[in-house]
C-alpha positions as CSV (number, residue, x, y, z in Angstrom):
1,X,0.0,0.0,0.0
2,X,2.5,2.7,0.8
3,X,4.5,2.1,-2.5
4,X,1.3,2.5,-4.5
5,X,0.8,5.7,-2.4
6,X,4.8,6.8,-3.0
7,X,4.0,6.0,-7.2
8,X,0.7,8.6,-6.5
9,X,2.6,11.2,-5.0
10,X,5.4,11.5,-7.5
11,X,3.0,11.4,-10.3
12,X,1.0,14.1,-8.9
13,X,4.6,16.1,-8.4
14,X,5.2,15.6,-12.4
15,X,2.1,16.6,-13.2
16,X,1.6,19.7,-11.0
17,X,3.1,23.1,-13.1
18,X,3.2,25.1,-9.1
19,X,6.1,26.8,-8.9
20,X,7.4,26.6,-13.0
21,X,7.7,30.6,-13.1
22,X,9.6,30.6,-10.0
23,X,12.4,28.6,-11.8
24,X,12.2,30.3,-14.9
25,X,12.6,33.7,-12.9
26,X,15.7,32.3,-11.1
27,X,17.4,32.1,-14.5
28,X,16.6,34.6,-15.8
29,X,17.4,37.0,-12.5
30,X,21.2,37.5,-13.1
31,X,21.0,38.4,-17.0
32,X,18.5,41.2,-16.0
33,X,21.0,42.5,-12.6
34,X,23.8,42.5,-15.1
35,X,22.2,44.6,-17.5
36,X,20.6,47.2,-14.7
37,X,24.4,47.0,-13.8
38,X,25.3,48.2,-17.3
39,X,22.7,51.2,-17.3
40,X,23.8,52.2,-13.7
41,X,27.4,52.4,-14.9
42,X,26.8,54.4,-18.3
43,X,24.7,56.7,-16.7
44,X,27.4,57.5,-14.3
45,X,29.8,57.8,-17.2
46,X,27.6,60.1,-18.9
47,X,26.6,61.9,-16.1
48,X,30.0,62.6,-15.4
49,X,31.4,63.5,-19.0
50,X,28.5,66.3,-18.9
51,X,29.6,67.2,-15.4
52,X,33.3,67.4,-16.8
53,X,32.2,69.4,-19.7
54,X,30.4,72.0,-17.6
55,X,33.1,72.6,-14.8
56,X,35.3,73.3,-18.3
57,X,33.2,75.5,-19.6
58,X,32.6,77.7,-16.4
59,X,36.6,78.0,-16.2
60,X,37.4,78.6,-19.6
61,X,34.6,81.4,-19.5
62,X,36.3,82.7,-16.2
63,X,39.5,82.7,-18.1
64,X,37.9,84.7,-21.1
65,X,37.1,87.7,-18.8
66,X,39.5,87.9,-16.3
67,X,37.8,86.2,-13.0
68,X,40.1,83.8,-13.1
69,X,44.4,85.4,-13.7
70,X,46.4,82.6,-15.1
71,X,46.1,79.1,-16.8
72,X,47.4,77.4,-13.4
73,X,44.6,79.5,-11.4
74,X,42.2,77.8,-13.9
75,X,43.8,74.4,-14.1
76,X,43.8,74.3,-9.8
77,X,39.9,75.8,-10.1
78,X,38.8,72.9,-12.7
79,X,40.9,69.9,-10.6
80,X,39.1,71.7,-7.4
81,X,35.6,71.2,-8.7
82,X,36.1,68.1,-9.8
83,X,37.7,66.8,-6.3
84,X,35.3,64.0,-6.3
85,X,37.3,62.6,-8.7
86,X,40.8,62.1,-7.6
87,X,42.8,61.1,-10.1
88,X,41.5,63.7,-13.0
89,X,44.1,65.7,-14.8
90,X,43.8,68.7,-16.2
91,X,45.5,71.1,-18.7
92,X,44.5,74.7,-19.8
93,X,46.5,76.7,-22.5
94,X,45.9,79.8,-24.3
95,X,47.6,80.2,-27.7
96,X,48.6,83.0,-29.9
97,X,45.1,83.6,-31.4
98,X,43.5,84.2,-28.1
99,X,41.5,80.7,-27.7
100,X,41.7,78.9,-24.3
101,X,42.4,75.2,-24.6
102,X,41.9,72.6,-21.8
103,X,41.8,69.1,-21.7
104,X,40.4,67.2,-18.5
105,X,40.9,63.4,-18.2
106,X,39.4,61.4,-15.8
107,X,39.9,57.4,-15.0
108,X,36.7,55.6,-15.1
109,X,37.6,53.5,-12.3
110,X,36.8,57.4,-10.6
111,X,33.3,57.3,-11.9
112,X,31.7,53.7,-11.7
113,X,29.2,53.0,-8.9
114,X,29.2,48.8,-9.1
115,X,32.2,48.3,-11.2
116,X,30.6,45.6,-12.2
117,X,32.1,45.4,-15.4
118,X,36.3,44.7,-15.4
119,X,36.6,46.3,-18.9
120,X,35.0,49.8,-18.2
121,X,37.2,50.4,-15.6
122,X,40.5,51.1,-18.8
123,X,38.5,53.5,-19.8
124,X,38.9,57.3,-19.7
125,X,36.5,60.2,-20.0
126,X,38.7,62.9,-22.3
127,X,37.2,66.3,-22.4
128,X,38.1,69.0,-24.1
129,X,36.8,72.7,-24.3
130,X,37.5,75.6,-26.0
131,X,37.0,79.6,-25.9
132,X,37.9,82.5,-27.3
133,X,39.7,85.2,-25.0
134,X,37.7,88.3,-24.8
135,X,39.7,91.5,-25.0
C-alpha cells in the first residue's frame, strides 16, 4: 500500500506546473541585474562627462574675462571642482590667437558606482573645451 501511495505522489509532483515561473525567474534574475548594472554604470559615465564638460566650460569662461588670472589659477579651479574625482588631470592653455584650450581626463575607475564590469574600468572620459579670450 505505501509504495502504491509513494507512485501517486510522484505522479501528482510531475504533473503539478506550481512553482514553473519561479524557476524560470531564477534564471533569468542575473541576466536582468547585469544589464541594470550596465545602465547604472553608463549613466554615471555620462553623467560625469557632462559634469566634466560643464566645470570646463565655467573655467574657460572665467579665463575669457579675467575672474580667473592665469592658466594654473584655472587648471587648480577645474581639478578643485572636480575633487570628487581624484585622479582627474587637467591642462588649460591659451595660444597665440586668443582661444583657451583645456583638456580634462578622468579614469573611469573614478566614476563607476558597481564596477561591475572589469573592462569599463581602462576606460577614460577625455574632455576637451574651447574659448575665445575676450579683450
Amino acid at each position: 500500500m505505501k509504495k502504491w501511495l509513494a507512485i501517486t505522489h510522484l505522479r501528482r509532483f510531475r504533473k503539478d506546473e506550481n512553482g514553473s515561473a519561479t524557476v524560470e525567474a531564477i534564471l533569468w534574475l542575473p541576466l536582468f541585474f547585469l544589464i541594470l548594472a550596465l545602465a547604472v554604470d553608463a549613466s554615471m559615465l555620462f553623467y560625469a562627462h557632462n559634469r566634466v564638460t560643464k566645470v570646463m566650460q565655467d573655467v574657460n569662461r572665467s579665463l575669457s574675462v579675467n575672474r580667473i588670472q592665469s592658466t594654473t589659477a584655472a587648471q587648480s579651479r577645474i581639478l578643485a571642482l572636480l575633487a570628487d574625482y581624484p585622479n582627474a588631470t587637467a591642462a588649460t592653455v591659451v595660444d597665440t590667437n586668443g582661444i583657451i584650450n583645456s583638456r580634462v581626463t578622468v579614469p573611469a575607475g573614478d566614476v563607476l558606482v558597481l564596477d561591475f564590469v572589469p573592462l569599463l574600468r581602462s576606460v577614460s572620459i577625455n574632455v576637451q573645451a574651447q574659448h575665445y579670450l575676450e579683450q
